[in-house]
MARKE-218732 format. One record per atom (N, C-alpha, C, O): residue in one letter; x, y, z. Coordinates in steps of 0.2 Angstrom, whole numbers, plus 2048, in hexadecimal, padded with zeros to 3 digits. Each point is the difference from the previous one (the first is absolute). Example, Ala and Ser with C-alpha at 12.3 -4.5 7.8 and 13.67 -1.06 7.14 Angstrom:
BEGIN
A8427E4827;A7FC806800;A804806800;A8057FF803;S7F98067F9;S804806801;S7FC805803;S803806801;
END
This chain:
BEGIN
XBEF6EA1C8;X7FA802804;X802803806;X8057FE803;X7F98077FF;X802804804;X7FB802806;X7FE8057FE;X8017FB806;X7FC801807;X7FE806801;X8038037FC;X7F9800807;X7FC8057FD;X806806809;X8017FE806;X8018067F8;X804803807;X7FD806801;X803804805;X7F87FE7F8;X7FC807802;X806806800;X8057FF7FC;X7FC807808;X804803801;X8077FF802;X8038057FF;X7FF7F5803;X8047FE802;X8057FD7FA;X8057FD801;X7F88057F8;X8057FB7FA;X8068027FF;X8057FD7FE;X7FB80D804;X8088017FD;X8057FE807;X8057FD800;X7F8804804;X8057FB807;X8027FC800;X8067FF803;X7F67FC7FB;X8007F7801;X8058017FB;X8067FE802;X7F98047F5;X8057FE7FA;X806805803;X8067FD7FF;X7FA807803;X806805801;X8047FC805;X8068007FF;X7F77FC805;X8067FA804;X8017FC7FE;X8047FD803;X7F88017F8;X8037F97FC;X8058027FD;X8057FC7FF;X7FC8097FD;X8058067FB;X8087FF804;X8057FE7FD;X7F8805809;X804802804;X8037F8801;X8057FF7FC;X7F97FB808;X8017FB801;X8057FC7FD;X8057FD802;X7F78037F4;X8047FF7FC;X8078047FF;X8067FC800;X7FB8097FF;X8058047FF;X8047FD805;X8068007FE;X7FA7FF807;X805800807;X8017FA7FE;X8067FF7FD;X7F87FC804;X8017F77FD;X8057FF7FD;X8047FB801;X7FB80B7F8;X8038007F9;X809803802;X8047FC7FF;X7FC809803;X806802803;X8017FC805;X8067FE7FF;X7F87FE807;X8057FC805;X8047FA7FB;X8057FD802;X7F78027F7;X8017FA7FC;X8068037FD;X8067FD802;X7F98097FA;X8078037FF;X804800803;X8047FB800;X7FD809806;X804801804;X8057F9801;X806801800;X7F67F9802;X8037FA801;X8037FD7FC;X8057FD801;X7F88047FA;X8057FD7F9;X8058037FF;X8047FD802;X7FE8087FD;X806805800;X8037FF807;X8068017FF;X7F97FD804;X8047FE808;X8037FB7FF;X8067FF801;X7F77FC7FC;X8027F87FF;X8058007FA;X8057FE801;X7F98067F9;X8078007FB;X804803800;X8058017FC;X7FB80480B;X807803805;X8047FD805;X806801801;X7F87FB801;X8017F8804;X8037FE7FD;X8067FF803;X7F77FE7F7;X8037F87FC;X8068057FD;X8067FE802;X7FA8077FB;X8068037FE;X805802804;X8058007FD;X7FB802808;X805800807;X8047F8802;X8067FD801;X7F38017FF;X8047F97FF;X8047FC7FE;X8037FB802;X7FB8087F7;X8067FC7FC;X8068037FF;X8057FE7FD;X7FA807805;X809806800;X8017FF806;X805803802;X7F77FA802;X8057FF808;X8037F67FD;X8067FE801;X7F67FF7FD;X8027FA7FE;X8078007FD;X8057FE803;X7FA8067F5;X8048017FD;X808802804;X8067FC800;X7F9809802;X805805805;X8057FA805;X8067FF800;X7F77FD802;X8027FA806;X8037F97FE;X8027FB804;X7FD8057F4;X8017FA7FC;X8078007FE;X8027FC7FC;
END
């Protein structure tokens, strides 16, 4: 169900578009950061052992 947004529908869904997309990429972004981490640090672990 959806609300009625008169002229204003492709704006309002065009930033939720937008909103999602952004969300989705900081998500990516961060997981790839985190399994660049955990991998650095087991070759620093490794390295020091």
């Amino acid at each position: 169900m959806m609300p009625e947004l008169g002229k204003y529908t492709f704006i309002v869904l065009a930033s939720y578009g937008a909103t999602l997309a952004l969300l989705g990429a900081i998500i990516l972004l961060s997981a790839g950061q985190a399994r660049r981490a955990k991998r650095r640090l087991k070759e620093a672990e490794g390295k020091n052992v």
